[in-house]
C-alpha positions in Angstrom: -51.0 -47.7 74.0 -50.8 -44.7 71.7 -48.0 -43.0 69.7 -46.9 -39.4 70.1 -43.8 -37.7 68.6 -41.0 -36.9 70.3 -38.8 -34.2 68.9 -35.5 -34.3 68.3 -35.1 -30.5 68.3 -32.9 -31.1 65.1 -34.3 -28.1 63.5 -34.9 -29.8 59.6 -38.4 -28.9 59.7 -37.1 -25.1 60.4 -34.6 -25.6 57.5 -37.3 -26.7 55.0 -38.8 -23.9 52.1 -42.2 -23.3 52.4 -45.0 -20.9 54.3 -45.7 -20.9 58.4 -48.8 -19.5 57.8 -49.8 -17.1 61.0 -53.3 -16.3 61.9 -53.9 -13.2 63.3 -54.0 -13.9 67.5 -50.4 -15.2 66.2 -49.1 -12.0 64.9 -49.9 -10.1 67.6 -48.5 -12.9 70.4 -45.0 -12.6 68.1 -45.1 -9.3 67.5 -45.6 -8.5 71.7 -42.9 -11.4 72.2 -40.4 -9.6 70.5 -41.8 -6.5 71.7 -41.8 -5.1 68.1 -44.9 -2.8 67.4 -47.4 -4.8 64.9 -47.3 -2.3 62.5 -43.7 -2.7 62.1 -43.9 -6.5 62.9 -46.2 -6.8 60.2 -44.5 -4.8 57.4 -41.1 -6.2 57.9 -41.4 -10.2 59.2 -43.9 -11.0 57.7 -45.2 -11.5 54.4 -48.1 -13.1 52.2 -47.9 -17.1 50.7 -47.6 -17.9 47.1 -51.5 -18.1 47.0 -52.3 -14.6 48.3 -54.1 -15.9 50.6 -52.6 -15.5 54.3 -49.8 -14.1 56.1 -46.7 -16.2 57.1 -43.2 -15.3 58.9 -41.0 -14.4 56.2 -37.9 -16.8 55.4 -34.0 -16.2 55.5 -32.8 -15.9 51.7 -32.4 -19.5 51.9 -35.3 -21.1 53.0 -34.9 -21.3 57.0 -37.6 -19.7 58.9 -36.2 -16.2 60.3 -36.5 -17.6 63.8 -34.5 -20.5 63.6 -31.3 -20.1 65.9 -29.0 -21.6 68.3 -29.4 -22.5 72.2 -26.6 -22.0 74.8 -24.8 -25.3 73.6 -24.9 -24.7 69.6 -28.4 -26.8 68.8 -30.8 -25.6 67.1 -33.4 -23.6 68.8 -36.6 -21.3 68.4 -36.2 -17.8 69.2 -40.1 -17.7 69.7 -40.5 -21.1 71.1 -43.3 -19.9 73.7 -45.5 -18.5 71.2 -44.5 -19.9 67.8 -47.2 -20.8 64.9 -49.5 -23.6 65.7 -48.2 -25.0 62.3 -44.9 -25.2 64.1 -46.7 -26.8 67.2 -48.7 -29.3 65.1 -45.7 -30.7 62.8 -46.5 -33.9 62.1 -49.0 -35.2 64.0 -52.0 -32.8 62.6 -49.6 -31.9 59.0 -46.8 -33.1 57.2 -46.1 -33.7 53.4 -44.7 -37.0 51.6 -41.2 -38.2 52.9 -40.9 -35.8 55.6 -39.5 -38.8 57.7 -36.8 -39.0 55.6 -35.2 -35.6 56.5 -36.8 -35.7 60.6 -34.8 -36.5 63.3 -37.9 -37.2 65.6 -39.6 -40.2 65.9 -42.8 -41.7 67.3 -43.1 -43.5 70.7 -45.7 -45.5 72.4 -47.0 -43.9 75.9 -50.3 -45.0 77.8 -53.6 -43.5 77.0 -54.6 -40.2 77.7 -50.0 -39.0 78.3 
C-alpha cells in the first residue's frame, strides 16, 4: 500500500502568508486563463518574494492568495484551479513547513500501488 493526500478543499493552505512562487510557463497559463494580457497580468498580480529572487501571485492585504474564493455552495474554491502554481499542486506531498497538519483539513490515505 502507499499513502496519498486527499484534500479537503478547506482552503487553510490558501489562507496562509507567504509566496506562491510562479515560474514563467505559469504566468503566462494564468495570465491567458484569465484572459488578462501578460503585461498587465504581470504588473498588477503579481509581484517579487522577500528574497528578490522570483515572481509569485500577489496576496489580499491579509495574507490569502488573490485567488482564493467561493464555489456555488459557499466552500472554498480556486478561481484558477486548472492552471494554478505547481506549488499549489504539490502542497504537501513534495513541500510543506513544520505543523502544517495542525491548521490542514486533508489527510493521508492508503490506496494500492501505482493509484
Amino acid at each position: 500500500m502507499a499513502k496519498k493526500f486527499r484534500c479537503r478543499r478547506c482552503g487553510a493552505c490558501c489562507r496562509w502568508k507567504g509566496a506562491v512562487k510562479v515560474e514563467p510557463d505559469e504566468v503566462d497559463a494564468v495570465a491567458g486563463f484569465l484572459h488578462i494580457p501578460l503585461d498587465e497580468f504581470l504588473a498588477d498580480h503579481t509581484c517579487l518574494t522577500p528574497d528578490r529572487k522570483h515572481l509569485s501571485l500577489c496576496e489580499k492585504p491579509n495574507g490569502e492568495c488573490a485567488y482564493l474564493t467561493t464555489d456555488d455552495n459557499g466552500f472554498p474554491a480556486c478561481a484558477i484551479e486548472p492552471v494554478k502554481p505547481r506549488q499549489c499542486r504539490n502542497f504537501p506531498e513534495k513541500w510543506n513547513f513544520p505543523n502544517w497538519q495542525s491548521q490542514c483539513g486533508g489527510e493521508f490515505i492508503e490506496v494500492e500501488e501505482g493509484e
